[in-house]
VMD Tcl script that draws the C-alpha trace (Angstrom):
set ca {
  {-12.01 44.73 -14.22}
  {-12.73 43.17 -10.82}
  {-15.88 44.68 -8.57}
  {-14.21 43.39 -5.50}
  {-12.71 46.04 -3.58}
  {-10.06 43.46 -1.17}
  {-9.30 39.96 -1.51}
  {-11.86 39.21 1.81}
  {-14.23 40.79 0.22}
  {-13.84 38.72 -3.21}
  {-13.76 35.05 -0.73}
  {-16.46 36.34 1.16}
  {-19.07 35.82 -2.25}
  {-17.39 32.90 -4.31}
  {-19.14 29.83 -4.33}
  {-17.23 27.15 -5.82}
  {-20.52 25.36 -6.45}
  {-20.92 27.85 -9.39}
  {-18.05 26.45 -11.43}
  {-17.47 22.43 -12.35}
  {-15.02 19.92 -11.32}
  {-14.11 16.62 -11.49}
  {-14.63 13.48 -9.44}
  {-11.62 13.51 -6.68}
  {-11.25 9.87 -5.30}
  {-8.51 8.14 -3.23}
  {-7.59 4.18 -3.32}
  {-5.37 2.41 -1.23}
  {-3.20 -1.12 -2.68}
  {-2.91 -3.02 0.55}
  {-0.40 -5.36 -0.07}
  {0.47 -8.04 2.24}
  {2.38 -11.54 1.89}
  {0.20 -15.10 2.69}
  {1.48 -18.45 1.74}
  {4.56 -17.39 -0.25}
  {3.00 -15.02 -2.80}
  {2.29 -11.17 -2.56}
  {-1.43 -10.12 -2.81}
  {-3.67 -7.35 -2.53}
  {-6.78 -6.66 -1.00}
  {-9.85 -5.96 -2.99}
  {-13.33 -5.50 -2.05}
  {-16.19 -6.61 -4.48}
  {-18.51 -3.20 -5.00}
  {-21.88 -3.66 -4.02}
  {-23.55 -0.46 -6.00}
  {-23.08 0.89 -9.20}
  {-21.23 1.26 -11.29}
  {-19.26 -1.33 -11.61}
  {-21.74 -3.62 -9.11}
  {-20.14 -6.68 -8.65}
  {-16.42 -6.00 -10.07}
  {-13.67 -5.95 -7.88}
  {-11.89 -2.76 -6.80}
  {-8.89 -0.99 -4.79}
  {-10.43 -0.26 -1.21}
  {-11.02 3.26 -1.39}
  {-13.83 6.47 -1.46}
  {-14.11 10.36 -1.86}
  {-12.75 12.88 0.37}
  {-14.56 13.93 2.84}
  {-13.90 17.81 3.22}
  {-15.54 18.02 6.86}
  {-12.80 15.86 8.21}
  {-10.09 15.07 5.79}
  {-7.36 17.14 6.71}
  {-5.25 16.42 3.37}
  {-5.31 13.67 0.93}
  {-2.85 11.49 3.29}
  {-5.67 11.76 5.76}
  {-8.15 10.61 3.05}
  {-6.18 7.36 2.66}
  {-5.41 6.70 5.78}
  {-9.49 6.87 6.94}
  {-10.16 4.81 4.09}
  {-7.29 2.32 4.93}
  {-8.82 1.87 8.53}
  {-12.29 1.84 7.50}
  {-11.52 -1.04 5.25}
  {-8.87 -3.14 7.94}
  {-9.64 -1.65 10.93}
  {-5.23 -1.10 11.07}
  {-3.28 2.23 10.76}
  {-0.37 1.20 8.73}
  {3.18 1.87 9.55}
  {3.69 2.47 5.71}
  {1.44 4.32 3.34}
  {2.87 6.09 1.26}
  {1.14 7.99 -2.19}
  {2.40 6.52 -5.69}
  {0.55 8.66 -8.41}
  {-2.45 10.98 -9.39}
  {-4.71 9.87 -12.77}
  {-7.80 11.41 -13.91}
  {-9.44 11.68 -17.21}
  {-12.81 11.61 -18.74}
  {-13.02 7.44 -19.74}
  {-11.61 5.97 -16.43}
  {-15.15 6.58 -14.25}
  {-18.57 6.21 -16.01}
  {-20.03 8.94 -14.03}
  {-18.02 11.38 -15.66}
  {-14.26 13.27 -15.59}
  {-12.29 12.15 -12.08}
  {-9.80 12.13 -10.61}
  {-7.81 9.58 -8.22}
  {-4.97 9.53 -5.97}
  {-3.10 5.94 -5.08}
  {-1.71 5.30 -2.31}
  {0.07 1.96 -1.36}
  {0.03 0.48 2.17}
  {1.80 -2.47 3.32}
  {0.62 -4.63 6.52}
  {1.43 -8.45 8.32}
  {-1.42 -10.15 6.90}
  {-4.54 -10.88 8.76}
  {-8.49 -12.30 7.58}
  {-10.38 -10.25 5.57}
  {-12.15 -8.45 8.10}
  {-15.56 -6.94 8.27}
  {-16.22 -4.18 5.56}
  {-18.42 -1.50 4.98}
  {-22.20 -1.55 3.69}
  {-20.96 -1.02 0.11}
  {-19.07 -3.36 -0.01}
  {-20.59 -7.43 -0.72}
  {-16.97 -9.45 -0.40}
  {-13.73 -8.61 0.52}
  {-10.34 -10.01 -0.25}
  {-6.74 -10.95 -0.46}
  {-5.91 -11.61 -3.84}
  {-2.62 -12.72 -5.08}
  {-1.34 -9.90 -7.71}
  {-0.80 -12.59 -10.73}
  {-4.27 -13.28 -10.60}
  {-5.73 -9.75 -11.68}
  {-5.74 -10.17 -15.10}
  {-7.92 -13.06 -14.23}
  {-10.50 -10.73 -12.36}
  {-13.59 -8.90 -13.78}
  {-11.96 -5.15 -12.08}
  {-13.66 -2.10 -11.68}
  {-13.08 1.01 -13.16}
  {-8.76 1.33 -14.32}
  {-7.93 -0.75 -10.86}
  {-5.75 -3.41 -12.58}
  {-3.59 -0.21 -13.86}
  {-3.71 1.15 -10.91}
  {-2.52 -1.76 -9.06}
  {0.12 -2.13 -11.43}
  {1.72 1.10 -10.58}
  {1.59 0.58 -7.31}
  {3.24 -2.65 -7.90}
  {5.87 -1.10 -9.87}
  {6.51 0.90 -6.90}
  {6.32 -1.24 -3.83}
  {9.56 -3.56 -6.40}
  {11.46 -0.69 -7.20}
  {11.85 0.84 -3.87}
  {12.17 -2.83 -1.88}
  {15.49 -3.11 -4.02}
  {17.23 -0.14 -1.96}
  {14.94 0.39 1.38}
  {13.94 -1.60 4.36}
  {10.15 -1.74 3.35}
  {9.74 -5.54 3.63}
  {10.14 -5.25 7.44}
  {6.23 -3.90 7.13}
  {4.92 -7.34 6.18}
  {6.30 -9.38 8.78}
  {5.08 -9.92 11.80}
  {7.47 -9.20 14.55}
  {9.80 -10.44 15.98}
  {11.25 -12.13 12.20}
  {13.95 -14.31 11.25}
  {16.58 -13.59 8.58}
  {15.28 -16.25 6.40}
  {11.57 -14.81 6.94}
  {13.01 -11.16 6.36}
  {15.20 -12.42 2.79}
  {11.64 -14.55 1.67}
  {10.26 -11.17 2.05}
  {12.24 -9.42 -0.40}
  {12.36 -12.04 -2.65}
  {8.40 -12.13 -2.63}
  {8.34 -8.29 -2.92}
  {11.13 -7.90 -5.49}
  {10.11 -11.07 -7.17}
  {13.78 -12.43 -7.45}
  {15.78 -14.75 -5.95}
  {18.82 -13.16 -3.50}
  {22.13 -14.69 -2.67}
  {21.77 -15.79 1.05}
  {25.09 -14.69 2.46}
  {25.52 -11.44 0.42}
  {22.07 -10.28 1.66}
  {22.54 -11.21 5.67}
  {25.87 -9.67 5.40}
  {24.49 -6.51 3.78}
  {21.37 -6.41 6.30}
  {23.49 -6.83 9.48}
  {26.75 -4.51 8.88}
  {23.64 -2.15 7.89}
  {22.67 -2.23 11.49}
  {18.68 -1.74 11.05}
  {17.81 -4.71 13.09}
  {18.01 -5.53 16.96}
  {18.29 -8.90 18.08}
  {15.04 -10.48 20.21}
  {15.81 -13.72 21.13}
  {15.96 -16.68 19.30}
  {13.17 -19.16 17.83}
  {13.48 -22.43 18.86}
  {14.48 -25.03 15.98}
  {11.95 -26.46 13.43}
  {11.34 -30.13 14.69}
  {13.30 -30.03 17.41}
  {16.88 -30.36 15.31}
  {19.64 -28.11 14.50}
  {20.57 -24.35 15.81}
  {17.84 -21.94 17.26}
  {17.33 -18.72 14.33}
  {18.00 -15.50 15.64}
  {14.62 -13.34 16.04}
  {15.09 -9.54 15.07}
  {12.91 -6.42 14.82}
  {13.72 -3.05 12.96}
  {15.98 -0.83 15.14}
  {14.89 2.42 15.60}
  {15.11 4.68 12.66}
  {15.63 2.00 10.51}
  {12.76 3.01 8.21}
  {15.09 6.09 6.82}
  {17.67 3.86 5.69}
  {19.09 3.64 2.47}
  {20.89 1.07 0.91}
  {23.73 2.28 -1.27}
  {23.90 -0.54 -3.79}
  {20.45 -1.81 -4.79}
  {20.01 -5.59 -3.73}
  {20.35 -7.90 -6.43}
  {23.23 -5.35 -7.59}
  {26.14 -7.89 -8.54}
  {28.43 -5.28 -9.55}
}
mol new
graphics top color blue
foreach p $ca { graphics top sphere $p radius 0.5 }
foreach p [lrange $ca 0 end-1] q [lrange $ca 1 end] { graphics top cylinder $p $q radius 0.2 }
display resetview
């Protein structure tokens, strides 16, 4: 039977010290889109373990000034870019005993999409830094279960272009239609009937028109320039694209 006589009392004398826990991590996939192909950013570790390997841009909480795990990510995401993405969004939780060498942890993904920009400057910890297109990973020497981990994020970011707006994160605004479908195309990897999706995308009405960009070369029509309307990041299409049916 407990020697505590309230509940304050009990709080007032545990010390969570006394008991172990796991490692508790977070990692961010930034994914972007550079010369037709999707990538990710990676930073090369510079300590052990794994010195050397590439890895997810990521760290441990910090319980002084971490609010929540969302916090977490999004410190980590603007240590690492020096941007606040307009999407981050968490995709799973793994832990087990084989997946760190220091022992039993813990980590939380998160995926973040942003327009793409240089490599930036990076932290002390970090030797290199940078965007690598996801179809090279296999190719990589990774740290720790990254390539997994990058592959569920992956999974995510093509499963939920197919019925949201998300591709409007990677593109720097204002966009064209054409620039907007190569988007989803990239992110989805598939190809999309041009008139089906511009029909879909404008009775949908989650874009505003801004002007128009003046014709490649010189020749033809101007291309309508749009950004997202507001609100437009709630929207859901009913048929997935792709959907034939």
């Amino acid at each position: 039977m407990s020697s505590w006589q309230s509940e304050a009392e009990f709080l007032e004398h545990y010390d969570s010290r006394h008991y172990s826990g796991p490692l508790i991590s977070v990692d961010v996939a930034i994914f972007t889109l550079h010369e037709a192909q999707l990538k990710v950013l990676l930073v090369q570790r510079g300590e052990f373990p794994c010195k050397g390997r590439w890895a997810l841009p990521g760290g441990f909480i910090n319980m002084g000034s971490d609010a929540d795990l969302h916090a977490t990510a999004r410190r980590k995401l603007k240590d690492k870019t020096g941007v606040d993405a307009p999407l981050l969004e968490q995709v799973c939780s793994l832990g087990n005993d084989a997946r760190d060498p220091r022992g039993w942890s813990v980590t939380v993904l998160y995926m973040a999409l942003i327009p793409w920009a240089p490599a930036a400057e990076f932290m002390e910890s970090v030797t290199d830094a940078r965007w690598w297109p996801v179809q090279w990973i296999d190719e990589l020497a990774m740290a720790f279960d990254h390539a997994a981990l990058i592959e569920a994020a992956r999974d995510r970011l093509k499963n939920k272009t197919a019925y949201t707006v998300l591709p409007v994160h990677v593109l720097k605004r204002p966009f064209t239609l054409t620039q907007l479908q190569n988007a989803f195309e990239l992110l989805m990897d598939t190809q999309l009937e041009k008139k089906s999706f511009r029909r879909r995308i404008l009775n949908a009405k989650i874009l505003e028109e801004a002007g128009e960009a003046p014709p490649e070369g010189g020749r033809g029509r101007p291309a309508a320039l749009y950004v997202p309307a507001r609100g437009s990041e709630k929207h859901l299409f009913a048929r997935v694209f792709g959907d034939t049916a």
